[in-house]
C-alpha angles and dihedrals in degrees: 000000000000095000083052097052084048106052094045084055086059094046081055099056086038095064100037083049114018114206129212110277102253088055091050087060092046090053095044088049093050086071107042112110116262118237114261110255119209119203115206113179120211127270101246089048093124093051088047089050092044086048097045092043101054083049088057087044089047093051100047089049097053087043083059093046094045094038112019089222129045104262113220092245135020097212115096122225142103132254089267092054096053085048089062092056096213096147088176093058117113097238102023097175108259130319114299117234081203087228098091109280125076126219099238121201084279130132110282106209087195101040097051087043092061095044084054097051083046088061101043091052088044114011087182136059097221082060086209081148135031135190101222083187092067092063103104093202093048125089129265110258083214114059116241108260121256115246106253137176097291106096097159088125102052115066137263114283103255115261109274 
């Protein structure tokens, strides 16, 4: 019903200001319905997903071991060479945001934040076991204490 009121909103503009022909087909094209697409994933997708998944972990962890922290690319390079923009270069100079700054092979404090939360939650690859408690989003399993009467950590009302 929508697509109709709206078409007949187009045949209206186009009379009152016709459009080069071309144009015409362009305008008319933009409203036909798409054909309905159907996703079916194979059949081996969760071993694919485990797989993939334990390589992530891996590397993280060896980024961890090589760096002590995650870097925020893994590409080598200096500022010069990402200048340069050569990205096929063996050493571009980062990984460009494509936004006008580059991620050199720097320290990344998120990065390395999230990898740290990753292992808490699973420590292994293989994620036989999980810490539900290290999921920052998810709720406590113990409920947060009432505030009661005992006020000996906060600090003394200001004088009146």
């Amino acid at each position: 019903m929508a697509l109709l009121h709206y078409q007949k909103a187009i045949d209206q503009c186009l009379a009152a200001q016709p459009l080069p022909p071309r144009a015409r087909v362009l305008t008319l094209k933009i409203h036909e319905p798409a054909a309905p697409q159907h996703f079916s994933p194979p059949s081996e997708l969760g071993s694919i997903l485990v797989d993939r998944a334990e390589r992530a972990h891996t590397s993280l962890r060896k980024l961890l071991t090589t760096y002590g922290c995650v870097p925020a690319s893994v590409l080598g390079g200096n500022i010069n060479a990402w200048i340069d923009n050569d990205h096929s270069a063996p050493y571009p100079g980062g990984s460009d945001t494509g936004i006008g700054w580059t991620y050199l092979r720097y320290p990344h404090v998120a990065a390395t934040a999230w990898t740290g939360l990753l292992l808490l939650y699973a420590a292994e690859a293989s994620g036989q076991s999980f810490n539900e408690e290290a999921n920052p989003f998810a709720p406590s399993r113990t409920p947060i204490p009432t505030a009661g009467t005992n006020r000996s950590c906060l600090p003394p009302p200001a004088p009146t």
